[in-house]
C-alpha positions in Angstrom: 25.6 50.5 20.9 28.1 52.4 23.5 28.5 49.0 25.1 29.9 47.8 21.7 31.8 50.3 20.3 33.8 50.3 23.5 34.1 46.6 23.3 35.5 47.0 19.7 37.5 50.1 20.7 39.2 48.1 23.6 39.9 45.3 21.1 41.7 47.1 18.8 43.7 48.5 21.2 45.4 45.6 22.3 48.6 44.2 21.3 49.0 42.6 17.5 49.6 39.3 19.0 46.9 39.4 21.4 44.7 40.6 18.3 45.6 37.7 16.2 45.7 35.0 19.0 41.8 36.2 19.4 41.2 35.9 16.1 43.3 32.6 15.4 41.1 31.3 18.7 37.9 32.4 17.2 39.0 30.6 13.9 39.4 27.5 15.4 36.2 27.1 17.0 34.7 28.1 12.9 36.8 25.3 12.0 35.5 22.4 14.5 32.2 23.8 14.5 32.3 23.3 10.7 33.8 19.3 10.5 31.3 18.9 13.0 28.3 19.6 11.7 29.8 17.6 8.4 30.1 14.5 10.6 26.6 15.3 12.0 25.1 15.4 8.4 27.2 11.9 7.0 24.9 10.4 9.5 21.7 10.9 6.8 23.1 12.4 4.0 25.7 11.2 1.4 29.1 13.2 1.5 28.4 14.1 -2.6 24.9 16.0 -1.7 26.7 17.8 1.5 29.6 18.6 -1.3 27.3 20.2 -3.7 25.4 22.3 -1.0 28.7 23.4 0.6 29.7 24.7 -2.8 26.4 26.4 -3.6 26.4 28.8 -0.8 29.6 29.9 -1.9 27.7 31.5 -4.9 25.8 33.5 -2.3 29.4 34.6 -0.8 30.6 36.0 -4.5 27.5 36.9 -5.5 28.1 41.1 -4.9 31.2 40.3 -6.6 29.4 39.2 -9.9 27.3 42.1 -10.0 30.2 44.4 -9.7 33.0 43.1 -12.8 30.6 40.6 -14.0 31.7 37.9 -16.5 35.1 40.4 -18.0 35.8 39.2 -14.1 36.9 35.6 -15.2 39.3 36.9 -18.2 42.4 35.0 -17.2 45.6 33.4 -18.9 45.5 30.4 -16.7 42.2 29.0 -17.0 43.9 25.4 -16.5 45.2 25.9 -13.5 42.5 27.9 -12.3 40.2 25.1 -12.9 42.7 22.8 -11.7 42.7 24.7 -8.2 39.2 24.2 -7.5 39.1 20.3 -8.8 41.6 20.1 -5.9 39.6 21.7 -3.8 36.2 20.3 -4.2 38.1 16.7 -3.8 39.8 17.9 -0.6 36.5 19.3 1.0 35.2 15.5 -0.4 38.2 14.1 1.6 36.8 16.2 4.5 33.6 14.9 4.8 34.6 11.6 4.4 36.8 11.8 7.0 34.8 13.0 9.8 32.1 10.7 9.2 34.7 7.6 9.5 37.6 9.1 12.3 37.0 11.0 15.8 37.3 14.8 15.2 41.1 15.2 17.3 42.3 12.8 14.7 41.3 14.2 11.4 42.5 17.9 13.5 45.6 16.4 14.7 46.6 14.4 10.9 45.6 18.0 9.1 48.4 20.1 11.2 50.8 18.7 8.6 49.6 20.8 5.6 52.7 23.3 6.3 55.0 20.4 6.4 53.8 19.3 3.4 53.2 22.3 1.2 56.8 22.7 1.7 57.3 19.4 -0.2 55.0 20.3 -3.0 56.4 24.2 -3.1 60.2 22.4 -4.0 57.9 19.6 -6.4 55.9 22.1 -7.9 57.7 25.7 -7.7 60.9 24.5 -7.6 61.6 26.0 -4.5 65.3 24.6 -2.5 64.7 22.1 -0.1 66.9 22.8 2.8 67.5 21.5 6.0 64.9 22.8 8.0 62.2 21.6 5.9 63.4 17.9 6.1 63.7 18.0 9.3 60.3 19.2 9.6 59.0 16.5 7.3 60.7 13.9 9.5 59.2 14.6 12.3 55.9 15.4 10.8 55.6 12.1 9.3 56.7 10.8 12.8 53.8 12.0 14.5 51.6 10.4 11.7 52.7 7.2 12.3 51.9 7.7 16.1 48.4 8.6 15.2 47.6 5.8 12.9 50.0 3.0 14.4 50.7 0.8 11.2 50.2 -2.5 12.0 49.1 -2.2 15.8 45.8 0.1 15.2 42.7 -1.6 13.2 43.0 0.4 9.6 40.2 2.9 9.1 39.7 4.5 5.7 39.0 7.9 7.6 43.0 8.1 7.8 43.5 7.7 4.4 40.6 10.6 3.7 42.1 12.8 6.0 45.6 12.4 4.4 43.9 13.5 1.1 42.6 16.1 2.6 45.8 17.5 4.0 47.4 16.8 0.5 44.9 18.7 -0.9 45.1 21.4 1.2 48.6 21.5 0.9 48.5 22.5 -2.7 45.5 25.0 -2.7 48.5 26.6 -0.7 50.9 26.6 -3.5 48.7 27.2 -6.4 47.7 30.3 -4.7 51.2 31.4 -4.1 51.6 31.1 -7.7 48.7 32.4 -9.1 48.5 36.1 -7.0 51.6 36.8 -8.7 49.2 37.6 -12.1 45.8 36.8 -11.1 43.4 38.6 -8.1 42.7 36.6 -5.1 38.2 37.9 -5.9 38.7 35.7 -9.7 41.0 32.9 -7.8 38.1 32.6 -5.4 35.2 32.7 -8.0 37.0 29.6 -10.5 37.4 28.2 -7.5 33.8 27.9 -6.3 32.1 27.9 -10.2 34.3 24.8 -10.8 33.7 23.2 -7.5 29.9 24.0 -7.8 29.7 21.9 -11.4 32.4 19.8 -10.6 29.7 18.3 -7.7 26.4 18.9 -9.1 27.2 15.6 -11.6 27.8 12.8 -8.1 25.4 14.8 -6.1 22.8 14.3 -8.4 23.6 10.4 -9.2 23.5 9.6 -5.5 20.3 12.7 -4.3 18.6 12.6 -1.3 16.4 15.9 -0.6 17.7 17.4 2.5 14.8 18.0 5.4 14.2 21.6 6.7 16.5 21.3 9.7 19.3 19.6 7.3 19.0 22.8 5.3 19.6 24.9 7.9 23.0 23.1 8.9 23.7 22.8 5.7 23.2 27.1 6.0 25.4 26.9 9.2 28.1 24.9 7.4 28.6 27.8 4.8 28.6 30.4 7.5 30.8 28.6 9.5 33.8 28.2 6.6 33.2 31.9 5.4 33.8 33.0 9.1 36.8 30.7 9.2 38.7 32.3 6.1 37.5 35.5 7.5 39.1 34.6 11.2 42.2 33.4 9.6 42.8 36.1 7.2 42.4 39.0 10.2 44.7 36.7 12.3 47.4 36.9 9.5 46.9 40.5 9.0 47.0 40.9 13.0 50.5 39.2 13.3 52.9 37.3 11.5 51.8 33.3 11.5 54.9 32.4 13.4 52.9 34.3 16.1 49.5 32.8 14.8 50.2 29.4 14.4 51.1 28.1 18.4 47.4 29.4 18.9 46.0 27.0 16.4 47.1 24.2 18.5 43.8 24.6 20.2 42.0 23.5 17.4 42.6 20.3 18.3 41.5 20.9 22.2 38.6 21.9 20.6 38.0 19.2 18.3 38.3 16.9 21.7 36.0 18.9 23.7 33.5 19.1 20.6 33.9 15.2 19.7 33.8 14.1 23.1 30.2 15.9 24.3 28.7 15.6 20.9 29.8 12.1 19.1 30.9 10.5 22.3 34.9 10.2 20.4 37.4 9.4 23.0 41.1 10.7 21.9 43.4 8.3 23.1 47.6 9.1 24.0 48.4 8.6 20.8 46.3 10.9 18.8 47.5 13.4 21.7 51.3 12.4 21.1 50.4 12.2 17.7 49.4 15.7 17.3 51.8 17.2 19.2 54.4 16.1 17.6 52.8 17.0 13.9 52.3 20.3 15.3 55.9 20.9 16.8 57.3 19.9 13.5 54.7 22.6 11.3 55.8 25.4 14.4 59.5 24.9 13.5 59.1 25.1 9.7 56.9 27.8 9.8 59.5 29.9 12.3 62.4 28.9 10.0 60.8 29.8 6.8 59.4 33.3 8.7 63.3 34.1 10.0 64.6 33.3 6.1 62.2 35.2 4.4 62.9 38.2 6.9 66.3 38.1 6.1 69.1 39.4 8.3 
């Protein structure tokens, strides 16, 4: 116990950026752990039936919540988008699934590091936010580093890309809709639409395409849920640790990861391209990010 409270002790003592480069580290490994075990499952499960169990544990996570407020919890004035939020999200976890089971790990990583370059389009879209020079730029270049990764008209077309780009998209406004619903609503009832809607929203293809998961899929399926409730929980202590334009260069060892992982366990090879690919995606989301951090701090 002295052993661990001196660990945590000498943890908390370090530096903020040291904190939330651990954390952000830690996050990343959730994150690869998780696709991973998705593309393991595609192999003998359909992506619907992984869907519906992914959302399923997420009861378990908001279960203490429930008991608390219980039902006067969900009193809202924007059921719609509420709902709408977690339509988008169930589809984009589809899109993740699908994705992993079709593409090498690196590249559904590498193609996802463009969610900040793109929530930036939807925040001027959506929240009519100004879009100004910084944020083209970083589009530019984001979509550059796209087209290194999936080579129009030189690489054989996989559906996996076009999966992965959904989920990005999708991810991309989760980001937004939650910037504009903490203005009114608590993040606890944002969550809990999020995951009810997600949970019937997949129970309808899960059931029209069921296969009865074996013991050991179970279990996975157990480690999936534990493995995305870590990752929020890494990410959100990162963020608390440090600003993301400290966070974020960190993250770029997702995709190490996702290489390492893909390579041992699925025998996925990234090639130049996918390495050229994501550096360049990830270059361009670092610059927005560090633009958008210096013009919200102000002078």
């Amino acid at each position: 116990m002295s052993s661990s409270n001196g660990t945590i002790s000498r943890f908390s003592s370090l530096p903020p950026a040291a904190r939330s480069a651990v954390w952000t580290l830690l996050a990343s490994v959730c994150m690869v752990g998780f696709a991973a075990i998705g593309k393991h499952l595609t192999a003998d499960l359909p992506v619907t039936v992984i869907t519906f169990f992914r959302c399923l544990l997420g009861l378990f996570v908001l279960a203490p919540w429930f008991l608390r407020v219980g039902l006067a919890g969900l009193a809202t004035d924007h059921l719609g988008l509420l709902v709408a939020r977690g339509i988008n999200t169930l589809l984009g976890l589809y899109c993740v699934f699908a994705a992993v089971s079709l593409l090498p790990l690196a590249n559904v990583i590498a193609i996802m590091y463009s969610k900040p370059i793109f929530a930036s389009i939807a925040a001027v879209v959506i929240l009519r936010e100004i879009m100004h020079g910084a944020r083209w730029r970083g589009v530019l270049f984001g979509f550059i580093g796209m087209l290194l990764i999936i080579r129009p008209g030189f690489a054989e077309w996989n559906m996996g890309v076009l999966y992965a780009f959904g989920a990005m998209a999708a991810g991309a406004f989760t980001v937004i809709s939650v910037k504009f619903l903490t203005r009114t609503e608590p993040p606890d009832r944002i969550v809990a639409y999020t995951v009810l809607t997600m949970i019937v929203g997949s129970a309808v293809p899960a059931a029209l395409n069921w296969t009865m998961p074996t013991l050991e899929q179970f279990l996975w399926l157990a480690a999936l849920g534990v493995l995305a409730t870590l990752f929020q929980r890494c990410i959100a202590r990162a963020l608390a640790a440090a600003d993301a334009t400290v966070m974020l260069p960190f993250e770029f060892m997702r995709l190490l990861t996702a290489v390492v992982v893909g390579y041992v366990f699925f025998g996925d090879i990234a090639d130049g391209w996918t390495w050229a690919g994501g550096i360049v995606i990830f270059a361009a989301a670092l610059y927005v990010v560090r633009v958008e951090s210096t013009r919200d701090s102000g002078p």
